[in-house]
N, C-alpha and C positions, 0 to 999 in steps of 0.2 A: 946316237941314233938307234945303235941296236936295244940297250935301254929302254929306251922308249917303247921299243916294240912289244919287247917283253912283258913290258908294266902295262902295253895294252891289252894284250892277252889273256892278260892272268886277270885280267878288270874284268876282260867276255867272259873265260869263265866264271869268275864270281857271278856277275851278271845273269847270266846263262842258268846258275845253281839255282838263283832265286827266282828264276824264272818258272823253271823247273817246280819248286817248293811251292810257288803261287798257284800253278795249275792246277797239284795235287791237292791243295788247299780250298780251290774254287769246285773240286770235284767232289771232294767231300760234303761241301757245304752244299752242293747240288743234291747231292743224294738225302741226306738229310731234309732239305726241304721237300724232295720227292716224299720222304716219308712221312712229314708231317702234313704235307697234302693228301696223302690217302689215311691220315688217322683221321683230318679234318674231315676229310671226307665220308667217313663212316661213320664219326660220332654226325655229321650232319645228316645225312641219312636214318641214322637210330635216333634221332631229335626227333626228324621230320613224323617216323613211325609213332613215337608218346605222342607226338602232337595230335596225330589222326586220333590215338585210343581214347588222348583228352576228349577231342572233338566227339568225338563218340559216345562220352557217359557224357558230355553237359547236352547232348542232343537230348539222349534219352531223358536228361534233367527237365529239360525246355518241354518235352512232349507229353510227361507228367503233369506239370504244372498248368496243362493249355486247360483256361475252363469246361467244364462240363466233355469233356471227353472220355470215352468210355475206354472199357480196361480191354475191350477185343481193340478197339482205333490203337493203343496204347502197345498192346505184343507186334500187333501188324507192324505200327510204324520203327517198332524195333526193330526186328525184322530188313527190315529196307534199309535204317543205318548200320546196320552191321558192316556189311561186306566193305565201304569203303575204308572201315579202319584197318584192315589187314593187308600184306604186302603186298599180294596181290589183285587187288580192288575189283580185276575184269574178269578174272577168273574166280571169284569169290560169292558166292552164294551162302543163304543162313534159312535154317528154319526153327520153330517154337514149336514144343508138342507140349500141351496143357492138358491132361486128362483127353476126353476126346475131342479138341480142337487145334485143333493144324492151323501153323500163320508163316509163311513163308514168303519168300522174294519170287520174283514173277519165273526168271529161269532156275529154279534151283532143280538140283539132280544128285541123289547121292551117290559119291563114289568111293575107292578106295581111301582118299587124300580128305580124313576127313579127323577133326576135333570135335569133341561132343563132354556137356557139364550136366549132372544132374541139376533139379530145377526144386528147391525146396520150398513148402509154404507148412506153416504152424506146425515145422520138425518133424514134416511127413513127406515122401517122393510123390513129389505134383507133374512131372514132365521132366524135357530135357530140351536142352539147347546145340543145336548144330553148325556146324561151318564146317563147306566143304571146298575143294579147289574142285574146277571141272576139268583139268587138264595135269599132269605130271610138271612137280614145281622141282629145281634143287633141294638137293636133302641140305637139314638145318636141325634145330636144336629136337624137336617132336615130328619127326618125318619133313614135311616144308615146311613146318610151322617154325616161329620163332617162341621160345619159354616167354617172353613176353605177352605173347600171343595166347598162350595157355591162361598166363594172368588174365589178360584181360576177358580171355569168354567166360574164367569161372567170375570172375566181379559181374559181367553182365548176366549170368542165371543167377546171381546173389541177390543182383538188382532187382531182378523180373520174380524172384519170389519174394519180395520186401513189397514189391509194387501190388502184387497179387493179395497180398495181404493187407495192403492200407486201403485196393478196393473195396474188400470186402466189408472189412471195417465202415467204410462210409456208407459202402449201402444197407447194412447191417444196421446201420445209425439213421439212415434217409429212410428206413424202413419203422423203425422204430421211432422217429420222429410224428414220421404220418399218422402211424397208429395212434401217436399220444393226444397228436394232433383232432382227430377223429371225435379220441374219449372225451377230449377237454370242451371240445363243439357240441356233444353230445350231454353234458353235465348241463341241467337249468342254472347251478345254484354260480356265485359270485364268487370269484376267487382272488385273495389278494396276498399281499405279501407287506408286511407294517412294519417300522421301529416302534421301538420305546416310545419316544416321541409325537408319533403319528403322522409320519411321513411315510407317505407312499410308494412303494419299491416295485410295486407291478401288481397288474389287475385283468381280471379276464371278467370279462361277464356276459351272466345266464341268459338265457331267452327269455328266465322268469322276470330279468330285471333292466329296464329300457334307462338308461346311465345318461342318455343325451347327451353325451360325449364320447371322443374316442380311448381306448383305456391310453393314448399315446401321452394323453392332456394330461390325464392323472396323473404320470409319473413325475416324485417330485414333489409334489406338492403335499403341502400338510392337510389332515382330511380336516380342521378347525377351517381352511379356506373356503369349504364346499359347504359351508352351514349356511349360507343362506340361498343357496343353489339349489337345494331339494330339503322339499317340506317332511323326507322321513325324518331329515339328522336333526336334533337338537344340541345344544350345550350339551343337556344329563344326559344324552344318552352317547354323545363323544365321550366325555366323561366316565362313563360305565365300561363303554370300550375300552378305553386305555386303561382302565383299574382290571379288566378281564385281561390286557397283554403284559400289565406288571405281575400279576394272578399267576401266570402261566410261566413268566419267565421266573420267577423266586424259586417254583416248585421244580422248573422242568420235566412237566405232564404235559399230557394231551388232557383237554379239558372241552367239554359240553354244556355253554350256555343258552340260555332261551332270554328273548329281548320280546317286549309288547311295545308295539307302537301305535299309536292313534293320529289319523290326519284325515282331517274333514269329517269327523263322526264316523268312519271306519277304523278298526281296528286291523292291523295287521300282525301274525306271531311269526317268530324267525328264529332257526336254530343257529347258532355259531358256534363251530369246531375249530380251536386255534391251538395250535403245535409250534415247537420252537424249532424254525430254521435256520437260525446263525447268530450270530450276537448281534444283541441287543435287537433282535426283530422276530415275527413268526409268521408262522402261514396260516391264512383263514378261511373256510368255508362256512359261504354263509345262505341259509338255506330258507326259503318258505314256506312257512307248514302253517299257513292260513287256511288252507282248503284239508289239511289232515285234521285240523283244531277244530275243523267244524265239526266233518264226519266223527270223531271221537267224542263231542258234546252229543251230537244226536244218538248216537249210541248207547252212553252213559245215559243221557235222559229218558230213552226207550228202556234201558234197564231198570230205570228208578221208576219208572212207569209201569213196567211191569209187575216189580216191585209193591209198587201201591197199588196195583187190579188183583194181583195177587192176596193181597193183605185184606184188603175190602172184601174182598169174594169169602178168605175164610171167615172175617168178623161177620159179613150180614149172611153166609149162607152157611155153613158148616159150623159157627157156633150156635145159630136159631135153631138147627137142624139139632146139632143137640140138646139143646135148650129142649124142645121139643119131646126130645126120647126120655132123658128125664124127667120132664111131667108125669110123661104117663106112667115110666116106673116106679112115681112116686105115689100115685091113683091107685097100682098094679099091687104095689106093696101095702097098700090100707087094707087091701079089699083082702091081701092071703093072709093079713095079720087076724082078721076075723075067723080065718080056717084054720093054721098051722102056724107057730110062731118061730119053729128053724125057718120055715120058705122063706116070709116074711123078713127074715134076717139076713138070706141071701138076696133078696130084694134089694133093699137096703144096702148091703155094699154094690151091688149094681148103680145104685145113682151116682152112691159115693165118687164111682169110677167115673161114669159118665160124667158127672159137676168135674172132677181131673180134668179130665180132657179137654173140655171146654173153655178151664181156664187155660192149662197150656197152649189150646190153639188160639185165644184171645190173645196172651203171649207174643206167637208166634207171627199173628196180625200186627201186632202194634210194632215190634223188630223190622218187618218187612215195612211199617210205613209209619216212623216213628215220628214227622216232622206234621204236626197239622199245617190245614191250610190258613190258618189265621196267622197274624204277624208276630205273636208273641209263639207261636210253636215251638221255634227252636228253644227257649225260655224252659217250654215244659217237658221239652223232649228230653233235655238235658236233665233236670235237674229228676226226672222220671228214671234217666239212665244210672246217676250217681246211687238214688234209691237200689235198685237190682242187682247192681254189684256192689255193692255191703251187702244187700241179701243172699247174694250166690257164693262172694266168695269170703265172708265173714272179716273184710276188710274195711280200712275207714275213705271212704270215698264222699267230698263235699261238694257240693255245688255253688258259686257265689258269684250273686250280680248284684251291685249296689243300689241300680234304677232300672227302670224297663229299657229292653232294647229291643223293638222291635224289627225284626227282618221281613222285610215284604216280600222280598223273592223265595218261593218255595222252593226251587231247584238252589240257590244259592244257601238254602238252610240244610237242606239235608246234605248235603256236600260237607259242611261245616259241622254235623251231626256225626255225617263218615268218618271223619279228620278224627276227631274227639274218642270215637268210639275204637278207630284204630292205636290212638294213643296211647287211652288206657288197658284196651289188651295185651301190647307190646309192653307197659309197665309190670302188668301182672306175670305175664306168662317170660318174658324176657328179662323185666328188671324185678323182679320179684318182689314188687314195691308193696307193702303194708300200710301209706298213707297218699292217696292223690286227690289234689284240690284243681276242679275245674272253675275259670274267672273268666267272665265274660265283662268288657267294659269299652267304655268308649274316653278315646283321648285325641285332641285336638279334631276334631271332627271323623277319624281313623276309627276304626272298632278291632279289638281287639280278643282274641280269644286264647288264654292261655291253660297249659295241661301239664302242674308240678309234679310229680312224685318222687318219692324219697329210695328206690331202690338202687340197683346197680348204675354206673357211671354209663355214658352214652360210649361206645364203642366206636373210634378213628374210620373202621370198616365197614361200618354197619351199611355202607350203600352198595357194596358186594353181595349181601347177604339177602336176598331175593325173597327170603322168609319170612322177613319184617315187616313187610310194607309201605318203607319209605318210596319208595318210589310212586304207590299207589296215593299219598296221601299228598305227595309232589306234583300231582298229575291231578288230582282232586282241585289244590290250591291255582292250579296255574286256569284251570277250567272255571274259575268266578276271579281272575284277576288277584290275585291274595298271594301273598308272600308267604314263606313257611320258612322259620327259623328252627333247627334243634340244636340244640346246648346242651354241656354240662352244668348243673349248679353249682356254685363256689359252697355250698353246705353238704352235698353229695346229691346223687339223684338224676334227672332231665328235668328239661324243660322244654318243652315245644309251644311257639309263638307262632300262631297265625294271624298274621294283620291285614285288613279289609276293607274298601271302602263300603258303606250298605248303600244300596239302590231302593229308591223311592219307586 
């Protein structure tokens, strides 16, 4: 029995030991969990804090994005979400100072307890951004604030001068749109944008030019689709077009052509400017100088009018006028050759002079209106001209037409008179040519007037060179519808080809 006792004993204390060890075991494990409920507790808290600051820049995200909202709606509504992403949300106020406009939350007050970012736009100081507490927080990492909290106001003055600057930008751009917008309304002429091909990439068009469509139609489409849409476009003159945008892309110039178009017995003239805008396409303006074509023919014909009143005047009054005076000092000089035979002698060179004169100004007659009004004029005008220069400038100058060609339009001849006479000047004085042969002839019902000489090579430049008068003679030719080719000869020299149809 006692045995027994004792082996009970010793059992409670064992018992008793681990009982003991359990407690201390379950006490431990308590505190432990105390601990990891207030770590949890804090990292949940410091979660809950990034969550607000998220919530806070995808606000400001969402508030940029809203359309058509302006950039003061934009600091304001900033402004407003600030405060709740800081710790303490009731006591949190924010303001924006932008150059001079102020955007703040409705109770803001500044006080000691305050965080402030400089505000940067295009890497210059545009403002600043504030947050303040209205009341005495716990001290923490930057007074009550949390270093987190530093991050996040300097991201948000990061954001607010990124944001200040992509306004800018757009209105900058909405400003510059307008105005383009304005210019391009304001332009009569057609503006389009072409491939290779002749597919249509975009079209604006002039007030000069009524399209019966909207340019929305055009896009897309090949302009061969529109040929029988509008009686200006032809085949050849699609044609010519696309031969002018391969023209343009081979070279990569800017290039200036002129199109004549006839529909219904009007003619209309049109300049086009085509430039290369991107592969394989250009940009084109295309303009109407029907009403400048005129003005410039009338001009040109009032010159050549004058021209011819001029010339007239001196052949029937100022050469009869002289005519005249020599008579008499031919009368003048009989009559002193009976008195004194020195006078008489000066006499006599006095006509001499006078008969001078008179042929020079008969000359100068015939120059100012060198084209009679009969239909073979230009025939005699010509081959009159080849005469005077082998007599002026002791070179060999021919004239050669196989049959009569006669030109009925007097304005269309002397034009063609012009062309000729600028050619061979430019031979002489520029190509220093010693032999030019002028050919007038007609082929396939076309007339043709061509202007050889054998001097220097035609010069790549020469449409630079404002001296020469290609352009004048370009301007001539386009003014009676006539084409003007100049060439090099394969034997040395030019060659200029004006071809014609004549008018009846």
């Amino acid at each position: 029995m006692l045995k027994d006792k004792e082996k009970t004993k010793k059992q409670l204390l064992n018992e008793l030991t681990k009982l003991r060890k359990q407690i201390v075991t379950l006490k431990t494990t308590k505190s432990k969990q105390n601990q990891i409920r207030e770590v949890l507790q804090k990292h949940t808290h410091a979660l809950g804090e990034r969550v607000k600051e998220l919530n806070c820049l995808y606000a400001i995200s969402n508030l940029v994005n809203r359309q058509g909202i302006s950039l003061d709606e934009i600091l304001q509504g900033t402004a407003d979400i600030i405060p709740p992403a800081w710790q303490y949300p009731d006591s949190t106020c924010a303001r924006i100072i932008l150059g001079k406009q102020i955007f703040k939350t409705s109770h803001f007050k500044e006080t000691v307890w305050k965080q402030s970012c400089d505000i940067i736009v295009q890497g210059k100081h545009a403002g600043f951004l504030e947050v303040c507490y209205l009341e005495k927080k716990p001290e923490c990492d930057e007074g009550p604030f949390f270093k987190e909290e530093r991050s996040l106001i300097n991201a948000i003055a990061k954001r607010i001068g990124k944001i200040v600057e992509l306004k800018q930008a757009e209105d900058a751009l909405r400003e510059s749109e307008a105005k383009n917008k304005a210019l391009l309304n304001a332009i009569p002429d057609l503006i389009f944008r072409i491939k290779k091909d002749g597919t249509i990439l975009d079209l604006k068009s002039g007030k000069d030019f009524n399209l019966k469509m909207s340019h929305i139609e055009f896009l897309g489409k090949n302009i061969y689709e529109l040929l029988f849409r509008y009686k200006i476009l032809s085949k050849e003159i699609i044609q010519q077009g696309l031969h002018y945008v391969e023209e343009v892309l081979r070279s990569n110039e800017t290039k200036l052509f002129e199109q004549c178009v006839t529909v219904d017995n009007f003619t209309r003239y049109y300049e086009v400017l085509i430039a290369v805008s991107g592969e394989d396409e250009v940009l084109g303006i295309l303009r109407d100088v029907t009403e400048r074509k005129r003005l410039e023919k009338e001009i040109l014909e009032i010159s050549e009018w004058e021209r011819r009143r001029i010339g007239q005047d001196l052949h029937d009054s100022l050469c009869q006028h002289l005519a005249g005076i020599a008579l008499l000092c031919k009368v003048l000089e009989q009559k002193i050759a009976t008195i004194s035979l020195d006078e008489a002698a000066n006499a006599a060179e006095i006509v001499t002079l006078i008969d001078q004169a008179a042929t020079h100004t008969q000359g100068l007659a015939r120059g100012l209106n060198p084209v009679g009004l009969e239909a073979d004029g230009l025939m005699a005008a010509l081959s009159e001209l080849t005469y005077n220069i082998e007599g002026l400038f002791g070179i060999s100058c021919r004239f050669m037409c196989d049959k009569p060609i006669l030109v009925h339009d007097n304005t269309m001849a002397t034009h063609l008179y012009r062309i000729t006479q600028e050619a061979v000047n430019n031979a002489i004085k520029h190509g220093k040519a010693t032999d030019i042969l002028i050919c007038l002839h007609k082929v396939d019902g076309a007339i043709t007037l061509t202007i050889k000489n054998n001097g220097f090579s035609f010069p790549e430049t020469i449409e630079k060179n404002k001296g020469m008068g290609i352009n004048i003679m370009k301007y001539r030719a386009g003014m009676i519808g006539a084409s003007l080719d100049i060439r090099n000869d394969f034997d040395g020299g030019t060659i200029v080809v004006c071809s014609f149809q004549n008018k009846k």
